[in-house]
C-alpha positions as CSV (number, residue, x, y, z in Angstrom):
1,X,-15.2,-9.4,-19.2
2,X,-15.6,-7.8,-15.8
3,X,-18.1,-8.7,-13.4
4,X,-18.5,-7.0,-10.0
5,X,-21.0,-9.4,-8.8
6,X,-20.0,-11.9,-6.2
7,X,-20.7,-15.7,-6.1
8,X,-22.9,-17.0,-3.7
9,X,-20.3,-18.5,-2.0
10,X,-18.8,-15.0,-1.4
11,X,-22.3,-13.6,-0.6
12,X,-22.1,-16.4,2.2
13,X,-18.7,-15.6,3.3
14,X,-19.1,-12.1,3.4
15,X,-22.1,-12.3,5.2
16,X,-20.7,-14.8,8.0
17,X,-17.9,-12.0,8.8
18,X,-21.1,-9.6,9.1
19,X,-23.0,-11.5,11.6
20,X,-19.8,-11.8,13.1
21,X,-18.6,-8.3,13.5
22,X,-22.3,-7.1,14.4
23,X,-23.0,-9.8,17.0
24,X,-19.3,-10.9,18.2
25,X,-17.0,-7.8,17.7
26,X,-19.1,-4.5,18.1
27,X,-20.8,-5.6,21.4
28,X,-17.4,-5.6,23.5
29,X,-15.2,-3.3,20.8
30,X,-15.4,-0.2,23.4
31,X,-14.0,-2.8,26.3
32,X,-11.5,-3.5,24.6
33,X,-10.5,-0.7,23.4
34,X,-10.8,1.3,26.7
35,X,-9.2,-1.8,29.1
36,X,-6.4,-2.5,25.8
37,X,-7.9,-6.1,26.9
38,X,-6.4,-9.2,24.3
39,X,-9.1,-10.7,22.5
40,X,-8.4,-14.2,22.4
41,X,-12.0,-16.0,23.1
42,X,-12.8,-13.6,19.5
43,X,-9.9,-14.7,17.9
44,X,-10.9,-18.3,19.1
45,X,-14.5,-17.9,18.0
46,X,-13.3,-16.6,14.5
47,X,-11.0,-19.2,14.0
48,X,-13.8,-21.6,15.2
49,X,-15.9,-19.6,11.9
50,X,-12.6,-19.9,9.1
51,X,-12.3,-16.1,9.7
52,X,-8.8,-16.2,10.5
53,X,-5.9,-16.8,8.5
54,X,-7.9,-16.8,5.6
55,X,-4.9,-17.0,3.2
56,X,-3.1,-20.4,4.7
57,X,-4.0,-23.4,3.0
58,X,-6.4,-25.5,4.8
59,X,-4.3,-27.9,5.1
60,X,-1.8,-25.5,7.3
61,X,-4.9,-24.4,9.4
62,X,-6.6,-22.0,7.3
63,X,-9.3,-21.3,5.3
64,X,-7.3,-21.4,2.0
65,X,-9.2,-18.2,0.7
66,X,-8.3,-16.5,-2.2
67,X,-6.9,-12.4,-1.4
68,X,-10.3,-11.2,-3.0
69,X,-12.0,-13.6,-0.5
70,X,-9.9,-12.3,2.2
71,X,-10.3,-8.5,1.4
72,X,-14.8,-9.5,2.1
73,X,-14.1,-10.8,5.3
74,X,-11.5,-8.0,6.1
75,X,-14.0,-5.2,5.0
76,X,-16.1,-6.8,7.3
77,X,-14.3,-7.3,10.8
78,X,-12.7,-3.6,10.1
79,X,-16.1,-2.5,10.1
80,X,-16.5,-4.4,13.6
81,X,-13.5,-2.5,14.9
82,X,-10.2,-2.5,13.4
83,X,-8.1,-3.0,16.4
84,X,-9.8,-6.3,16.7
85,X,-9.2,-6.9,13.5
86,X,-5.6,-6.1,13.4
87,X,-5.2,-8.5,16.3
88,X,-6.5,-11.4,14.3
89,X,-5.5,-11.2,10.8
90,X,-1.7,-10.9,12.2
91,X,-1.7,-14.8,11.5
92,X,-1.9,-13.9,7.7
93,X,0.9,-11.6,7.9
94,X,3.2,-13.7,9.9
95,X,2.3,-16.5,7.7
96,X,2.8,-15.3,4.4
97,X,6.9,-15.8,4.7
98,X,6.3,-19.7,4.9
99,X,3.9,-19.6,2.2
100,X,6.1,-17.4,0.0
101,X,9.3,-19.7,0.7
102,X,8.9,-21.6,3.5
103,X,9.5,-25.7,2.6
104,X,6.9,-28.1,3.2
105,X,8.6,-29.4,6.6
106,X,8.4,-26.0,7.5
107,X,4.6,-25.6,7.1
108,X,3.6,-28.3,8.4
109,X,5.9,-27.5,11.9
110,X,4.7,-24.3,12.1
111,X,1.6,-24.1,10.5
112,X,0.3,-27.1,11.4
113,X,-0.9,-27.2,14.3
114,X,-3.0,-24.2,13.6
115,X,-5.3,-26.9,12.7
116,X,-5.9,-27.6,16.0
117,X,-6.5,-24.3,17.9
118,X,-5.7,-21.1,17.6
119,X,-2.5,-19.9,17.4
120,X,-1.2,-16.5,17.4
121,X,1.8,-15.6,15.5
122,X,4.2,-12.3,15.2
123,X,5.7,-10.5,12.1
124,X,9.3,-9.1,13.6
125,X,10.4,-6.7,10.9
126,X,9.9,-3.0,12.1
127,X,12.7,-2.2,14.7
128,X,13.3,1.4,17.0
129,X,15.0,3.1,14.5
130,X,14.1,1.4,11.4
131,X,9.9,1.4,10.0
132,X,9.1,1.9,6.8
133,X,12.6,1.7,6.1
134,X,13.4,-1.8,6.4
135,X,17.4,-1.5,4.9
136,X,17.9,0.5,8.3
137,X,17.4,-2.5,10.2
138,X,19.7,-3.5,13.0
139,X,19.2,-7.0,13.7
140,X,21.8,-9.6,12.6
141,X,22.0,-13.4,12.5
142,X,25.9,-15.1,12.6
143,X,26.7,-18.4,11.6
144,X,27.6,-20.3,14.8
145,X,28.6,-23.9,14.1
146,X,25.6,-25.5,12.3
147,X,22.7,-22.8,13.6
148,X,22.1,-19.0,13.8
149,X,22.8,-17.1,17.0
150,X,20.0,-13.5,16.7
151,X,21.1,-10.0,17.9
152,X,19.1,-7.8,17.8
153,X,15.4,-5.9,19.0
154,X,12.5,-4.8,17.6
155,X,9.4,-2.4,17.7
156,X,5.5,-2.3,17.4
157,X,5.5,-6.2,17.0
158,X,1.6,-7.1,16.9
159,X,0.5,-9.8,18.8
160,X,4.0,-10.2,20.4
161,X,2.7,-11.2,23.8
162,X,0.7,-13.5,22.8
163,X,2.5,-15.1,19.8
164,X,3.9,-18.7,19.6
165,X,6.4,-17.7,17.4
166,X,7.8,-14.8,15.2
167,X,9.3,-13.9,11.9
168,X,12.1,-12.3,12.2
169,X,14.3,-10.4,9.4
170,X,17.7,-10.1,10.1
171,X,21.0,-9.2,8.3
172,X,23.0,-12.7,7.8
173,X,25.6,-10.1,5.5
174,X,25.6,-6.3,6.2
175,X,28.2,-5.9,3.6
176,X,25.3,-7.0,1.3
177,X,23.0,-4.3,1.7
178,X,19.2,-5.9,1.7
179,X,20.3,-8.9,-0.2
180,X,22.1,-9.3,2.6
181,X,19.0,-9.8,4.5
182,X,17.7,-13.3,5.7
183,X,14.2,-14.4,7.4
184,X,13.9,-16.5,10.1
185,X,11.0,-18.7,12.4
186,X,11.8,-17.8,15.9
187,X,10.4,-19.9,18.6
188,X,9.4,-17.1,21.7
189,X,9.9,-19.4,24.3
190,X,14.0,-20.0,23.3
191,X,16.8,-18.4,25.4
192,X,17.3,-14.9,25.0
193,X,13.7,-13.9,23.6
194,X,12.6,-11.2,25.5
195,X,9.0,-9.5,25.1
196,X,8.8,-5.9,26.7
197,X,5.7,-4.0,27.8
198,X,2.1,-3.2,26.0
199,X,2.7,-0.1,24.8
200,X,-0.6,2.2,25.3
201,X,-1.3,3.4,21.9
202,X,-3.7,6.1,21.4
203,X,-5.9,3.5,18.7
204,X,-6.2,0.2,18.1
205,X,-6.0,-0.4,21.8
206,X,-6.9,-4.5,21.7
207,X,-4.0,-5.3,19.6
208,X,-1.2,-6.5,21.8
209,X,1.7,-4.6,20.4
210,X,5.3,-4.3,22.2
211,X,8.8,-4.4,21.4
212,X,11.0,-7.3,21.4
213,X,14.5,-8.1,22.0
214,X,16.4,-11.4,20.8
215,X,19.8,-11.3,23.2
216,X,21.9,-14.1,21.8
217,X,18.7,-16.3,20.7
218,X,20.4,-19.4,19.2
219,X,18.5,-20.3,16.2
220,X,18.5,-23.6,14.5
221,X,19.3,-23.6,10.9
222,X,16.0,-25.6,10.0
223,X,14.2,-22.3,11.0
224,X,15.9,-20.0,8.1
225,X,13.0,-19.5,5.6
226,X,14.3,-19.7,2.1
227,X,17.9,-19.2,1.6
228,X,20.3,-16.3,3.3
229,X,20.3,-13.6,1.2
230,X,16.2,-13.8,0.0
231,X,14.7,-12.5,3.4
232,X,14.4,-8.4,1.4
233,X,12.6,-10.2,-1.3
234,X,10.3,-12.4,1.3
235,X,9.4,-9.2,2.8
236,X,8.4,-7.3,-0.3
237,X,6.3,-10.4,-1.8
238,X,4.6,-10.8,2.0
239,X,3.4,-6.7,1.6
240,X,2.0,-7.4,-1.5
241,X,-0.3,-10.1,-0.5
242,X,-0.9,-8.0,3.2
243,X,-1.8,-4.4,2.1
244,X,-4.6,-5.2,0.3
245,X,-6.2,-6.0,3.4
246,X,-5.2,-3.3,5.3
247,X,-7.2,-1.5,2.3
248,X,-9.9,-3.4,3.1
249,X,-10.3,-3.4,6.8
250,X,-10.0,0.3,6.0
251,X,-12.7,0.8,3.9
252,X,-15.1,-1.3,6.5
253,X,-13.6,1.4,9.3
254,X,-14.7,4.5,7.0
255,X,-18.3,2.6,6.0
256,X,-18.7,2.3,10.1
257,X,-17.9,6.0,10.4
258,X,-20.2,6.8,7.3
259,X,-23.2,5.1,8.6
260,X,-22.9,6.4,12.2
261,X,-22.6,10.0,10.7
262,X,-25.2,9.3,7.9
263,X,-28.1,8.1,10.8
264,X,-26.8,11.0,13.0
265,X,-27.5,13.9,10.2
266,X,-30.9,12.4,9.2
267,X,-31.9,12.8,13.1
268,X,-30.1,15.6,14.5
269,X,-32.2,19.2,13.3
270,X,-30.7,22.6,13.0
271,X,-32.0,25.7,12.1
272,X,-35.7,23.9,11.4
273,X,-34.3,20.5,9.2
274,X,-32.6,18.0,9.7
275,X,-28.4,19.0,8.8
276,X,-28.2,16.6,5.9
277,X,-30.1,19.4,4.0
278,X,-27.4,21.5,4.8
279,X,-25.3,21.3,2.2
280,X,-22.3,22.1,3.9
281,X,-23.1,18.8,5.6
282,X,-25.0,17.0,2.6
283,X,-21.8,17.2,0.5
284,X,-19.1,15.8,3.1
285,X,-21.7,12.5,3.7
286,X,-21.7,12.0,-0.3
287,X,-17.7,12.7,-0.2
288,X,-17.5,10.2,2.2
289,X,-19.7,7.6,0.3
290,X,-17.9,8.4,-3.0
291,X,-14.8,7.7,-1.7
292,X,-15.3,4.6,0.2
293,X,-16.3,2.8,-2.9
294,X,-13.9,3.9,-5.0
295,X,-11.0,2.9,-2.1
296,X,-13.1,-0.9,-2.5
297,X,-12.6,-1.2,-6.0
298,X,-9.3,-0.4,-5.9
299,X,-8.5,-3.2,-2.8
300,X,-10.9,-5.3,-5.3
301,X,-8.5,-4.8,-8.2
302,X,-5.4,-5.2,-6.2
303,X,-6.3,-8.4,-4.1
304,X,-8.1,-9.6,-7.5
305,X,-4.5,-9.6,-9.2
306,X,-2.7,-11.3,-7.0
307,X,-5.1,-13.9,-7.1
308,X,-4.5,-14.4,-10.7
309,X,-1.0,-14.6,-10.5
310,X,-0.5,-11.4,-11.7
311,X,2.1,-8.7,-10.1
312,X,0.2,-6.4,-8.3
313,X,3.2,-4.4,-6.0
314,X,1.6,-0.9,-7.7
315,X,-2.0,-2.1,-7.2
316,X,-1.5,-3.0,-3.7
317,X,0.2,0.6,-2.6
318,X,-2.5,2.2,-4.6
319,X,-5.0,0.3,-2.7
320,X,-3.6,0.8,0.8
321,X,-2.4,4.2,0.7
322,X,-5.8,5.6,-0.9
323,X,-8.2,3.4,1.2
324,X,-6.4,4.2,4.5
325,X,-6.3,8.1,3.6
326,X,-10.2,7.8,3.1
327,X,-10.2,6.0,6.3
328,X,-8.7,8.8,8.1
329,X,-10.5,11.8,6.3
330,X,-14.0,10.1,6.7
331,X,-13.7,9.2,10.4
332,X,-12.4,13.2,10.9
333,X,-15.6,14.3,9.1
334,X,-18.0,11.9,10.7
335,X,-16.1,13.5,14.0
336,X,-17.3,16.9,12.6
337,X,-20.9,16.1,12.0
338,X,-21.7,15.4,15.1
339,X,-20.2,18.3,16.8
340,X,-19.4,18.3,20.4
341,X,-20.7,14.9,20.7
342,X,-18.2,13.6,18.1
343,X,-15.4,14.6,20.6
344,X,-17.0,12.5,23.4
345,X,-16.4,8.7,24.1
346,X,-19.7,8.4,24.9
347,X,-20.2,8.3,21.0
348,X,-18.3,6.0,18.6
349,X,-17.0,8.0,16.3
350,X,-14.0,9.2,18.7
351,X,-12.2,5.7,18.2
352,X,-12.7,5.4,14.9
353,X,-10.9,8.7,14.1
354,X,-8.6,6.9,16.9
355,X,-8.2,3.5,14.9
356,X,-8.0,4.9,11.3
357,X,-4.8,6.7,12.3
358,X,-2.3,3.7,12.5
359,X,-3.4,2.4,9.1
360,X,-2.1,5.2,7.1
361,X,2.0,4.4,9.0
362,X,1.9,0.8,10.0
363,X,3.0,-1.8,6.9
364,X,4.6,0.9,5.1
365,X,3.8,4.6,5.9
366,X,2.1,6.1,3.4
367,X,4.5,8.1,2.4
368,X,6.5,5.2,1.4
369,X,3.3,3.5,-0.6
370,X,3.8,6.9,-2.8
371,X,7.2,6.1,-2.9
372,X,6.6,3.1,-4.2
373,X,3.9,4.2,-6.7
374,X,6.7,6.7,-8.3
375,X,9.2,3.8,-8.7
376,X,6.8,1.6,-10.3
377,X,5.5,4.6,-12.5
378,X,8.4,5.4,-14.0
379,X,11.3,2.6,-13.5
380,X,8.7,-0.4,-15.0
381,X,7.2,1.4,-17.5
């Protein structure tokens, strides 16, 4: 049987992330955005709400919310503003390694104390000359006496000025290939860990994002997550659990842009009615609508999966290459509806166009997500 209605306990949850975006996130999203301003007293008030790092176990400091869960709340904040968002559901990504093969001691070091406050954590995988490809990465780990000694630097780390500690993937054999390829916990205040600038991206502005170098970073053994060789397969588990909320945070960026174009068009009169009866304007409003449900059932489906235990590595590139493409088209069109204005920051629908961009290149271009979806078509059929 399916059933598209949510439980009351969803209703609840999805409704708290709402309030939250309308009255918490949307009120200061523009600051941020313009000064590039961290926003740690949101983050703090989130995680004060169980709105951040909804997929770690409570007892780790989470909510312990299943991916469908997750994927309400996401919908929700991206609807806020998705920089913001990106900025607080790091945690989940960073994580997601310790939850996919991290030991108990493990968890409860570095999770733990995200009990107490909140902590913000980095995911250290996408390097200067290696993105979507992660095989291309440069970093390596040797075997010095009983610990790890980390060589390396990467790029677009979120969160990385602010973090308490990354996850860093690293060849521990190149001669491997990726099963050569080992994760690791990195403190960020050991020797040799060295955080560069903000870079001033043209979206997305209040996530902290930077590069990072680890010159010599001694690293003790205790923080290799799984075994060497399993850090390719860590990875590709973590994406599967992650994308499906970048699909949703998507979807709630394209239903912001939607509305704002929707209430514009019913207001704004050309030519003697308002330009929603124009159908050249009509039809791109019910494009966008079509669309943005149909990118939420298939983040639905792909979160919904994974939540039964179920492989759902096609489902999840289906969900965020599709929902991130709507993202961008809608926010372009709600850009076009209102005209000049669209093109000023006095009106919101500049940063949205801004915002949607990253989501279709950062976790895997989407390019690669198509990749993917031909590999899975035809190789596990």
């Amino acid at each position: 049987m399916v059933d598209f209605r949510l439980s009351s306990e969803q209703e609840m949850l999805q409704q708290t992330a709402r309030e939250f975006a309308e009255k918490e996130i949307r009120p200061v999203a523009s600051h941020h955005d313009r000064t590039g301003e961290y926003p740690l007293e949101l983050a703090r008030k989130a995680w004060e709400l169980g709105l951040v790092g909804t997929h770690i176990p409570e007892e780790y400091g989470g909510s312990g919310l299943g991916y469908l869960d997750a994927a309400l709340v996401a919908e929700e904040l991206g609807w806020g503003c998705t920089g913001v968002w990106t900025a607080l559901t790091v945690n989940n990504l960073a994580a997601t390694p310790l939850l996919v093969a991290g030991s108990e001691e493990q968890k409860r070091r570095f999770l733990g104390p995200m009990k107490e406050e909140f902590w913000p954590i980095s995911y250290a995988v996408t390097e200067p000359s290696a993105g979507s490809d992660v095989r291309g990465i440069q970093t390596v780990a040797r075997r010095v006496g009983g610990d790890y000694v980390l060589q390396g630097e990467k790029m677009w780390i979120t969160n990385a000025g602010k973090a308490r500690w990354f996850f860093v993937l690293a060849y521990t054999d190149v001669e491997k290939g990726y099963k050569g390829m080992s994760g690791f916990i990195v403190p960020s205040d050991l020797d040799g860990v060295e955080v560069g600038k903000k870079e001033e991206t043209m979206g997305q502005r209040a996530s902290d994002t930077r590069g990072v170098r680890f010159e010599e970073v001694r690293v003790p053994k205790e923080n290799l997550v799984g075994s060497e060789g399993e850090g390719w397969s860590i990875v590709m588990e973590t994406f599967d659990r992650s994308r499906p909320d970048i699909g949703a945070a998507a979807v709630g960026l394209a239903r912001a842009a939607m509305e704002y174009a929707r209430d514009y068009a019913g207001e704004r009169v050309a030519f003697g009615r308002p330009i929603y009866q124009h159908q050249g304007v009509g039809f791109m409003i019910a494009d966008m609508a079509k669309d943005i449900d149909a990118a939420r059932l298939l983040v639905w489906q792909a979160a919904w999966r994974k939540d039964q235990g179920m492989r759902n590595t096609l489902q999840a590139a289906y969900s965020k290459c599709f929902a991130t493409d709507v993202a961008m088209r809608v926010a372009m069109d709600a850009v076009q509806i209102f005209g000049g204005y669209g093109f000023s920051k006095e009106y919101p629908v500049e940063k949205l166009m801004r915002d949607a961009k990253v989501m279709q290149i950062y976790e895997g271009t989407n390019q690669i997500q198509r990749m993917i979806m031909v590999r899975e078509l035809f190789q596990r059929r």
